[in-house]
C-alpha positions as CSV (number, residue, x, y, z in Angstrom):
1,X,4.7,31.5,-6.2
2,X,7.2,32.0,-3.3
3,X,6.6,35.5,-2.5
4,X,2.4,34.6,-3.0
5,X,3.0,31.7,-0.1
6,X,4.8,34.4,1.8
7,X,1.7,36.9,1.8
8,X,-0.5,34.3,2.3
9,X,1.5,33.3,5.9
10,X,1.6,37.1,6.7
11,X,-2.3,37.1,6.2
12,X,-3.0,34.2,8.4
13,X,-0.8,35.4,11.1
14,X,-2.4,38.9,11.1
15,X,-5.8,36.9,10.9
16,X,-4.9,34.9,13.9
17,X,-3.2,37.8,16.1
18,X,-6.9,39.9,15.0
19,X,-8.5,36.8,16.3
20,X,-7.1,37.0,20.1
21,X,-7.4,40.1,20.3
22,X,-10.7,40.5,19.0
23,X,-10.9,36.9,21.7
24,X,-9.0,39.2,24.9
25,X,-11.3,42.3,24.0
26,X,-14.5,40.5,24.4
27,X,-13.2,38.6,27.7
28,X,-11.9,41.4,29.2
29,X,-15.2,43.0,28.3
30,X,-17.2,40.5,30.2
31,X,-15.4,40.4,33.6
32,X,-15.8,44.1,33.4
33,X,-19.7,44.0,33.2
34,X,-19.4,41.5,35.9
35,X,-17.8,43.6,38.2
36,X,-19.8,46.4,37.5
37,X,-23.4,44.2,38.8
């Protein structure tokens, strides 16, 4: 049960780093199109 609670925390937090960077990609994305116009 402990070590299953343990994987489970290291899944959210990969999940949630994913998340932002998946989040940073995309913004960073947009302020590039708007600089190209």
């Amino acid at each position: 049960m402990k070590y299953d609670k343990y994987l489970r925390d290291i899944c959210c937090t990969e999940f949630k780093y994913l998340q932002s960077n998946i989040f940073s990609t995309i913004k960073t994305n947009r302020k590039y199109k708007n600089r190209k116009y």
